[in-house]
N, C-alpha and C positions, 0 to 999 in steps of 0.2 A: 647501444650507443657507442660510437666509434670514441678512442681514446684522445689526449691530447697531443699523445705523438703521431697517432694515424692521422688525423685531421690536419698538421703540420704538413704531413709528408704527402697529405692532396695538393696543397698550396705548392711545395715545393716540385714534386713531379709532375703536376698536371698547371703549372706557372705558362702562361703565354709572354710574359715578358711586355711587349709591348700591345697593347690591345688596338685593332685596326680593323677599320668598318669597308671593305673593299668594294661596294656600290659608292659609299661617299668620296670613300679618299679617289675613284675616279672622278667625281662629279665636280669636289674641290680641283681636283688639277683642270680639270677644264674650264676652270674658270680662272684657275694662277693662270694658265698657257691664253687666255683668252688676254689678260692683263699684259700679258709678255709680246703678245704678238701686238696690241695697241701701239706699245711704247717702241716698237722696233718700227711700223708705220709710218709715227709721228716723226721719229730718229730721222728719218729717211725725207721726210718731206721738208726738216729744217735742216739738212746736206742739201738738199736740193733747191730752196727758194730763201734761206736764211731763215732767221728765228724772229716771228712775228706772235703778237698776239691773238692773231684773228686766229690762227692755230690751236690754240688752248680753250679759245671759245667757245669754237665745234666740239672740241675731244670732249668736253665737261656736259656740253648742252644738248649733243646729239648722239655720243656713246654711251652704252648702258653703262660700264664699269669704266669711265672715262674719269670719271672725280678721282675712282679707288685708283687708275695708274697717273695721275697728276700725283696723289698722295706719294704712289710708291716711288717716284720718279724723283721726289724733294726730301722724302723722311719723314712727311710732316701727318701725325696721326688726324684720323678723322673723329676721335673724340677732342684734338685739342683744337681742329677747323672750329666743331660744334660750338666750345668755350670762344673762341676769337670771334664768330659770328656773334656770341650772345653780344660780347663786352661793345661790340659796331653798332649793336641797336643801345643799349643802356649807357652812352658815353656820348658826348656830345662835343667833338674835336671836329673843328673847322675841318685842317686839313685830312684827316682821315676818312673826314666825310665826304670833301671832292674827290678821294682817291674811288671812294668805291660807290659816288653815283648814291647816296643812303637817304636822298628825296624822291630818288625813282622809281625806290624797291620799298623802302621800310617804313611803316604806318606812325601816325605819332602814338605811340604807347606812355599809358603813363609806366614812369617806372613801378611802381606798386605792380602792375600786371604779368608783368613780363616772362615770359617762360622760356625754357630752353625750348628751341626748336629742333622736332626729330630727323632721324634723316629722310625719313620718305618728304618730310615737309622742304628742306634742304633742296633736295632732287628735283622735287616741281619747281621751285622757284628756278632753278639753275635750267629746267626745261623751257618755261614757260615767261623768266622776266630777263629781258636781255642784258639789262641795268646791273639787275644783281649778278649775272653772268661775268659780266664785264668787272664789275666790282670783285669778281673773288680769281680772278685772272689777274687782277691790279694789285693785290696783295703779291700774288706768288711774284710779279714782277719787283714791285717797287715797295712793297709793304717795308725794307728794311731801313729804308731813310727815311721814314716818320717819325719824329721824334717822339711822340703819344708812344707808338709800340715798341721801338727801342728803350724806353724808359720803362714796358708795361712790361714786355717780356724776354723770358729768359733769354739771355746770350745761347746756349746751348741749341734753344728751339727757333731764335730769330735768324739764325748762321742758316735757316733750311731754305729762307725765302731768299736765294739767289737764282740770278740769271744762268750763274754758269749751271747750274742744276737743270734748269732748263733746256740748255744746249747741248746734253747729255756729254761734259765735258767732264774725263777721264778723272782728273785729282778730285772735281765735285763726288763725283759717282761713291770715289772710294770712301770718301765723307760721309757720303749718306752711309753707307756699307758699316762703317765705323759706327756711328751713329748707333743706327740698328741695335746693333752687336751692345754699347755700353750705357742704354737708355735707361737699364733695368738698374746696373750700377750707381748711375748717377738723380736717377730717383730715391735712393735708397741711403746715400751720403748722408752721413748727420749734417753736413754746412748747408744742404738742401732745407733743412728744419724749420722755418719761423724760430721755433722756439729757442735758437741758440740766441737770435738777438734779444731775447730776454735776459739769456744766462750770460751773454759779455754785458748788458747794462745793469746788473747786479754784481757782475764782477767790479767794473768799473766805480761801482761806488759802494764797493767793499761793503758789499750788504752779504750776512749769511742766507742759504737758502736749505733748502733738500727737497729732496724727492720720496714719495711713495705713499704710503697705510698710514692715516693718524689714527693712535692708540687708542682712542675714544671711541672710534667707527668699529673698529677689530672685534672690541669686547662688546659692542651694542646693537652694532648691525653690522655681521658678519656678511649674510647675505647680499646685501645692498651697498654696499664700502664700493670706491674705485680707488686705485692710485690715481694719487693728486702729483701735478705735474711739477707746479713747485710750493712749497712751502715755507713761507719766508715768516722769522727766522731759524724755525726748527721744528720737526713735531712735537714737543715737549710745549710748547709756546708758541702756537703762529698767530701771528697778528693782519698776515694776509694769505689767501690760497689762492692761485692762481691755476685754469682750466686753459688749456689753451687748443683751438680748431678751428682749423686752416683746411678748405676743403675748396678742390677745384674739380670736383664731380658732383654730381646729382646722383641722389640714391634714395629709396625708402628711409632707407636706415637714420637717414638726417633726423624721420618724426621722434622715431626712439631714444638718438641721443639726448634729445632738447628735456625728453620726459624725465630720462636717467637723469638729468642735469634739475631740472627740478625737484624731485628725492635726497638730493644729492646734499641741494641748498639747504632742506629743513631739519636734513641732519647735522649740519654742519652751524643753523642759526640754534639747536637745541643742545648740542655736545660742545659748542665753541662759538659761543655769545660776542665774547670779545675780537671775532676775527672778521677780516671781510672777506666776503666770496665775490672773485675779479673771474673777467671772462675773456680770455683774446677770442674775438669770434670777427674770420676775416677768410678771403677769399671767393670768386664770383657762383662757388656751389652753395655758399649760403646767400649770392645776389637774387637767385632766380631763387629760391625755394621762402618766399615773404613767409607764411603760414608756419614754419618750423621755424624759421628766423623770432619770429616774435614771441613765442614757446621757447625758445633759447633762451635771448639776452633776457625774460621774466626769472629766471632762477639767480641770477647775478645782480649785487647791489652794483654795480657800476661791469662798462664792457671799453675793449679796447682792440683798434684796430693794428697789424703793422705797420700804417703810413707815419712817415718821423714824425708829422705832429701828434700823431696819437701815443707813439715811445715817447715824445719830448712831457705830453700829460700822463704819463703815466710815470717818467722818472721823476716830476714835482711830486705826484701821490706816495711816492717809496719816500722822499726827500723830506715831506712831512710830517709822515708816520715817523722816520725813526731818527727825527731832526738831523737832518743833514747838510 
């Protein structure tokens, strides 16, 4: 049995550093380079005849990776297309819905049903329904003067759906380039949180709170504890705990939290009788996922969204609890 310094010293002399699959990493460049040579085509065809739509209608509905160089041409990821598709079916705006043609393509669902559609489903439709083609051409053009989506979404990701991006105009380009480059950053911001506008309307009314382990969980269920997100107004004493989950992805993982969050509850009604257990549960990865959704908000005596009327009820709930 080789020692703990020989076995070290395979790691470090026998290290490849970077590991690299040299059939694939060709197979991916041939499809980065298939992408690059689209967007320099299309370049060329709006130098040539100006910038129309009927141009972006082809590249989407009759090039294979014509979606993926629209995306890479604007910044605009195709998991956050997938989310803006959903929110176009489950939303019911006049004007958003003349924009993208959403009685030509889209069924009446009830909301209960609705799922995230994948991309292979995405694909057909953009192949096979001209409406919805058109409709997601009418986003990248105009989507940013709707007032529904400038209110819906972020300044960061609305700034992608410009014309000049479209017209592969130099200062856009760099934008996107930038973009790129600080998406990871600015996901990752605490001001990005939901949960700060919890912690300024507890400031605001000078409520105390904290964060982490109550002491009851530690010592009883070790195994099974989470850190609680806040704790109003101490762990010594809370009179309310607050869980808060803001998701704008679809994931398995959604079934497990809801479970965790049930466990969660029973220890928390059998260790701290006097407390309520509140639930922020918001964002459109718990719209589509009904089935974990209702498995969720079951572990919470009461749930709240971020929309201000849902903070405006829930800063009455803090306001009464500790008379304010």
């Amino acid at each position: 049995m080789k020692s703990v310094d020989e076995k070290c010293q395979i790691v470090i002399k026998k290290n490849t550093f970077y590991f690299f699959n040299p059939i694939f990493e060709e197979k991916y460049e041939s499809y980065l380079n298939s992408i690059k040579e689209t967007l320099l085509v299309l370049k060329n065809e709006i130098e040539n005849e100006g910038l129309k739509k009927v141009q972006f209608e082809r590249l989407i509905g009759e090039k294979e990776n014509g979606l993926r160089a629209l995306l890479a041409l604007t910044g605009f990821s195709n998991e956050y297309l997938k989310r803006l598709t959903t929110v176009i079916r489950v939303v019911n705006n006049p004007e958003l819905s003349r924009l993208v043609s959403k009685d030509k393509w889209c069924e009446n669902e009830p909301v209960e049903t609705i799922k995230e559609w994948s991309d292979e489903k995405i694909q057909k439709m953009l192949t096979t329904n001209e409406y919805f083609r058109k409709g997601i051409v009418n986003i990248f053009f105009e989507g940013s003067t709707i007032p529904f989506l400038s209110n819906t979404i972020p300044l960061f990701e609305l700034k992608k759906l410009s014309i000049s991006k479209l017209k592969f105009d130099v200062p856009s380009m760099i934008d996107t380039l930038i973009r790129y480059k600080e998406k990871g950053s600015y996901s990752g911001m605490k001001e990005k949180n939901p949960e700060t506008l919890i912690e300024t309307l507890l400031n605001n009314l000078n409520i105390l709170f904290e964060k982490g382990d109550l002491s009851e969980l530690i010592e009883n269920a070790h195994s099974t504890k989470r850190t609680m997100d806040f704790i109003i107004p101490s762990k010594k004493n809370p009179r309310i705990i607050v869980e808060s989950s803001f998701l704008v992805t679809t994931s398995s993982g959604q079934g497990d939290k809801s479970k965790t969050e049930i466990s969660i509850d029973l220890l928390i009604k059998e260790h701290y009788p006097q407390a309520k257990f509140i639930g922020f549960i918001d964002g459109i990865g718990w719209y589509v996922r009904k089935g974990d959704l209702k498995r969720m908000v079951a572990a919470y005596e009461d749930v709240f969204t971020f929309h201000k009327d849902e903070l405006a009820r829930f800063e009455k709930l803090i306001e009464e609890t500790f008379g304010k």
